[in-house]
C-alpha positions as CSV (number, residue, x, y, z in Angstrom):
1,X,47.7,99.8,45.7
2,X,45.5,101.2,43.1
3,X,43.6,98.7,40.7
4,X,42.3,100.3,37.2
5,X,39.1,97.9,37.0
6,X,35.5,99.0,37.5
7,X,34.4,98.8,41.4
8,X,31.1,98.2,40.9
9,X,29.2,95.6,38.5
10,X,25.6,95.1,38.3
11,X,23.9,92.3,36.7
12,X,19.9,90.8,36.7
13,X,18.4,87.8,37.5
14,X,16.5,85.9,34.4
15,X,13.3,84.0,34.6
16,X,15.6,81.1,34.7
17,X,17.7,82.1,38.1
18,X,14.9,81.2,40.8
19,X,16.9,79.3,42.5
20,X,19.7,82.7,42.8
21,X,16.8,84.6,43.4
22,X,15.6,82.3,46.0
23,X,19.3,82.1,47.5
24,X,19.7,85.6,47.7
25,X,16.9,86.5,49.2
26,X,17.5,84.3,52.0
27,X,20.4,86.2,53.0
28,X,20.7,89.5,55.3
29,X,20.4,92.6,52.8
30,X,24.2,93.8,54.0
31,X,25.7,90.0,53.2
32,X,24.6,89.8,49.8
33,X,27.5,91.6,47.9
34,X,29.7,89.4,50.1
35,X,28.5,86.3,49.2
36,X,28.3,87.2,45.5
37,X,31.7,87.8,45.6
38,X,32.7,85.1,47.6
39,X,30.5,82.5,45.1
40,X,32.5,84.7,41.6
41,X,35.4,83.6,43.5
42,X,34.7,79.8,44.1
43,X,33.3,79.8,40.6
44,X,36.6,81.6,38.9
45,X,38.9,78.9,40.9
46,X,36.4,76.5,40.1
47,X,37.0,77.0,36.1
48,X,40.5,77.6,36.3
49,X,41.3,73.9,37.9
50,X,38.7,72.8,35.2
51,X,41.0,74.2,32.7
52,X,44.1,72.7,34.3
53,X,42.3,69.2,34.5
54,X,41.1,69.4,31.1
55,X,44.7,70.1,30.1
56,X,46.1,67.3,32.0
57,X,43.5,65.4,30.8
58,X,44.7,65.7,26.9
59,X,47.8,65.3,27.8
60,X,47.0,61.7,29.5
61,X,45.2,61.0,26.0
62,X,48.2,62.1,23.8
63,X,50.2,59.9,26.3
64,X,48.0,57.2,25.6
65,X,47.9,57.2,22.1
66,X,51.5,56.9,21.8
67,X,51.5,53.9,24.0
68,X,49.0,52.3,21.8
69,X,51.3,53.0,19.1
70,X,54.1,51.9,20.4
71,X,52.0,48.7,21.7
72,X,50.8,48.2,17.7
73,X,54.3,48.1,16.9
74,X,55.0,45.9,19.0
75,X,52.3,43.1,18.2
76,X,53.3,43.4,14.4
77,X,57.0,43.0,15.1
78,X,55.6,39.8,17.9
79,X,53.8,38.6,15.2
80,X,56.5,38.8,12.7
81,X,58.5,36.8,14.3
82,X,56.1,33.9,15.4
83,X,55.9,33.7,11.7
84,X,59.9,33.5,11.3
85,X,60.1,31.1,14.3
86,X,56.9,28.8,12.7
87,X,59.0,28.8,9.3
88,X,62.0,28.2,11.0
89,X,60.5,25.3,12.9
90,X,58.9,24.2,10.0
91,X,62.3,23.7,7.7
92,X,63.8,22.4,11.0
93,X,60.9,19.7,10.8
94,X,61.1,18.8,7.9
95,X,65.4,18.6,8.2
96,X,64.8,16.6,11.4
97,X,61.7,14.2,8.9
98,X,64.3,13.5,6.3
99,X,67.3,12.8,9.2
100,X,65.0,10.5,10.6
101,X,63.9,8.9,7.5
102,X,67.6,8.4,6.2
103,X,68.9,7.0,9.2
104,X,66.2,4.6,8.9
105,X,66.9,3.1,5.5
106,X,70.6,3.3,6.7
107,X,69.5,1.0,9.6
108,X,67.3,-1.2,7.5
109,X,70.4,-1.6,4.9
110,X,72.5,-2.4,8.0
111,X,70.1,-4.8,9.4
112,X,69.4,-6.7,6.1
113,X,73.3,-7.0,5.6
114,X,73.9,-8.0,9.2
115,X,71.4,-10.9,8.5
116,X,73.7,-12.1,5.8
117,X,76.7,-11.5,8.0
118,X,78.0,-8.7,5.6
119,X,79.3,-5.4,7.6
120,X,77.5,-2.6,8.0
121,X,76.2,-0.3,5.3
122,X,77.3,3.3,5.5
C-alpha cells in the first residue's frame, strides 16, 4: 500500500515547550519518534471525540430549547385555563349566591304565610 503524504515532519521546540523538552529528553534517543507519534495519535483521537462531544453536546441544547418551548407553551395554555375555570367558578358563584338567596325569600314567604295558615308561596 503506497501512501502519497510526506514521511518525514520536523518541527521545534519554543521557549514555552520545557516541559516537551523535558519529556523528551527523558526518553532513549531511538524511542523518541515513537513516542511522538504515539502522543500525535492520542492527541488526533483526542480532538476528534472532542468534536463528536461538542456536537452531541449542541444537539442536547437544541433538544432543550425546544423542550423549554414546548414547556412555555404549556404554562400559558395552564394558565389560560385557570383563568377560564376561575371565571367559570366565579359566574357559577355568583348563580349558586342568587339560587341561595331566592330560595331564601321563597322560604321566608312560605314561612310567614304558614304562620297565618295560608299555603305555601311558590
Amino acid at each position: 500500500m503506497t501512501m502519497n503524504w510526506k514521511k518525514r515532519y520536523s518541527f521545534r521546540l519554543t521557549d514555552k515547550d520545557e516541559a516537551i523538552y523535558e519529556f523528551l529528553e527523558g526518553l532513549p534517543d531511538n524511542k523518541r519518534s515513537e513516542a511522538i507519534r504515539f502522543l500525535l495519535r492520542m492527541a488526533v483521537k483526542y480532538l476528534h471525540v472532542e468534536q463528536n462531544q461538542q456536537g452531541e453536546f449542541e444537539q442536547v441544547m437544541r433538544e432543550l430549547r425546544k423542550i423549554q418551548e414546548q414547556m412555555e407553551s404549556h404554562q400559558e395554555i395552564i394558565h389560560q385555563w385557570k383563568e377560564k375555570s376561575n371565571h367559570t367558578s366565579e359566574v357559577a358563584t355568583d348563580k349558586e349566591e342568587e339560587d341561595m338567596s331566592d330560595r331564601a325569600i321563597a322560604d321566608t314567604a312560605n314561612a310567614f304565610f304558614s304562620s297565618f295558615g295560608v299555603d305555601e308561596y311558590e
